[in-house]
Kinemage of the C-alpha trace (Angstrom):
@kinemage 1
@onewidth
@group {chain A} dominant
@subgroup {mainchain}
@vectorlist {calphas} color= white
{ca unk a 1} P 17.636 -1.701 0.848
{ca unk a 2} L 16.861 -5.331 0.196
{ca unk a 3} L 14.707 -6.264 -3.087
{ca unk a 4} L 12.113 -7.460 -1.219
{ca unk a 5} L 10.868 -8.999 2.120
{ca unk a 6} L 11.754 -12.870 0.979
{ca unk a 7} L 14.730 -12.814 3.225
{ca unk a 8} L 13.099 -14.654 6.746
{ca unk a 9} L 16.077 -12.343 8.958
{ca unk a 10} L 14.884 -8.962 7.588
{ca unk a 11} L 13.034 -7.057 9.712
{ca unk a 12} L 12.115 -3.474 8.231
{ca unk a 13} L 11.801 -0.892 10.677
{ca unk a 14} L 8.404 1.195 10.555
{ca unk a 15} L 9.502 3.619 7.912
{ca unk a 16} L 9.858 1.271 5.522
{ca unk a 17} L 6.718 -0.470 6.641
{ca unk a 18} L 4.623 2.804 6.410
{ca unk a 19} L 6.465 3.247 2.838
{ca unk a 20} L 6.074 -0.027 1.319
{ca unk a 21} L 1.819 0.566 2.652
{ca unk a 22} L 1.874 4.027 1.181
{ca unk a 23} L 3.142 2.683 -1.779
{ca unk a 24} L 0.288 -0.028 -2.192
{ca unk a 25} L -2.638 1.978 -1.016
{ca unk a 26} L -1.702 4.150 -3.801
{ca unk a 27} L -1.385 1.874 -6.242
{ca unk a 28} L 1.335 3.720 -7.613
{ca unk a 29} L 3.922 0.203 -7.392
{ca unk a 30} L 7.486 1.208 -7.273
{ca unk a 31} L 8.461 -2.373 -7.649
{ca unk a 32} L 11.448 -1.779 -4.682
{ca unk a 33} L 9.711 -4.302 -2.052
{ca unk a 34} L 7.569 -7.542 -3.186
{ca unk a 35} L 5.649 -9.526 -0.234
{ca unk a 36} L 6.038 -12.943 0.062
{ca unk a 37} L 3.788 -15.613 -1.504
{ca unk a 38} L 0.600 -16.288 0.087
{ca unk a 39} L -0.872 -14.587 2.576
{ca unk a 40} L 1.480 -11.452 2.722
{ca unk a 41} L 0.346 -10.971 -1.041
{ca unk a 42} L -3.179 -11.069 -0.122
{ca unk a 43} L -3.022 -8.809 2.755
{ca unk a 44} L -1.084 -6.246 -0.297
{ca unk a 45} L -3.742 -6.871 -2.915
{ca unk a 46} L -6.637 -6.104 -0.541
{ca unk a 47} L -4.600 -2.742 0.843
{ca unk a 48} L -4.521 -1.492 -3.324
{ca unk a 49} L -8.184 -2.769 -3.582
{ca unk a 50} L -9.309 -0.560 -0.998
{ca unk a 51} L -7.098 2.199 -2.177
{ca unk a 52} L -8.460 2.048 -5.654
{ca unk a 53} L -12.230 1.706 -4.031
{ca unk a 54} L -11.641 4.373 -0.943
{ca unk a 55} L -9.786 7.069 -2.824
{ca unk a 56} L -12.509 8.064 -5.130
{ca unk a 57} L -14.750 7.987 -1.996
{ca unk a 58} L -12.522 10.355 0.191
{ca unk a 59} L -12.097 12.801 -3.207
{ca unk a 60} L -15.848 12.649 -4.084
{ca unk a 61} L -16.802 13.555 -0.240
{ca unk a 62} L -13.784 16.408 -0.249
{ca unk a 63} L -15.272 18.222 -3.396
{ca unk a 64} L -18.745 17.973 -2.011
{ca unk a 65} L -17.744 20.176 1.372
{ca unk a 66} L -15.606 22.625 -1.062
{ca unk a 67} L -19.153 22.795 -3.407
{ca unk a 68} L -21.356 23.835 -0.769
């Protein structure tokens, strides 16, 4: 597995792809894959903004069916 995506010849197949966006909607960061500059790291630090903002959300909205 390359150390990144900086090579211009790689082209991950979708596992990797849904990995690498599981990984940063988590937030949990393995460190394996790093985008490359500009707009790539963007789109990356929006997906673990809206993981960090939509996770509560979707937990909050779980316990309230289970409470009623």
């Amino acid at each position: 597995m390359p150390s990144g995506f900086e090579d211009l010849h790689y082209q991950p197949d979708i596992g990797i792809c849904i990995y690498f966006s599981t990984v940063t909607f988590t937030t949990l960061g393995y460190g394996d894959f790093r985008p490359k500059p500009g707009f790539f790291r963007l789109l990356a630090g929006t997906e673990a903004f809206l993981g960090v903002a939509l996770m509560p959300l979707f937990i909050v909205d779980l316990a309230r069916k289970y409470t009623r």
